[in-house]
C-alpha positions, 0 to 999 in steps of 0.5 A, spaced: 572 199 792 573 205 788 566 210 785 567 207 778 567 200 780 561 201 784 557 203 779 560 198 774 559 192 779 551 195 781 548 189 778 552 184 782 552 189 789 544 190 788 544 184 792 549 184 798 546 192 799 539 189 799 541 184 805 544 190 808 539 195 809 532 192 807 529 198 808 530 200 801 526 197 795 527 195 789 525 201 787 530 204 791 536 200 788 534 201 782 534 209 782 541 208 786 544 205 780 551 205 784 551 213 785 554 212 792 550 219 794 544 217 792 545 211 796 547 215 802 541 219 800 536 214 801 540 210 807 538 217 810 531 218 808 530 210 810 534 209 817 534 216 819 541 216 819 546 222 819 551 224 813 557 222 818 553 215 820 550 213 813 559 216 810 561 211 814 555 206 814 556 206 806 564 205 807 565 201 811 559 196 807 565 197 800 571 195 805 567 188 807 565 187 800 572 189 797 575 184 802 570 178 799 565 178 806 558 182 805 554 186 811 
């Protein structure tokens, strides 16, 4: 899933990113906006993830979505 489709799609991921890190809030969701750094960001902020881990984390995450299963 490319950049523009995330942030075009963010509406519909919100919910599948809030079953995969619960940690971030609605708040948290909301700022994202499908800016995949922030999302990165925050997945740092909240996990305590490095920049590889949380790169790779969110990537792995928009494959699965891409491919039709979530988580």
């Amino acid at each position: 899933m490319n950049r523009l489709a995330i942030k075009g799609q963010w509406t519909q991921l919100k919910g599948h990113a809030e079953e995969k890190w619960g940690e971030l809030t609605d708040d948290d969701l909301d700022r994202i906006a499908g800016r995949r750094h922030v999302l990165v960001g925050k997945i740092r902020e909240r996990y305590g993830r490095d920049l590889v881990s949380a790169e790779r984390e969110v990537s792995e995450w928009l494959d699965a979505i891409g491919n039709g299963r979530s988580r």
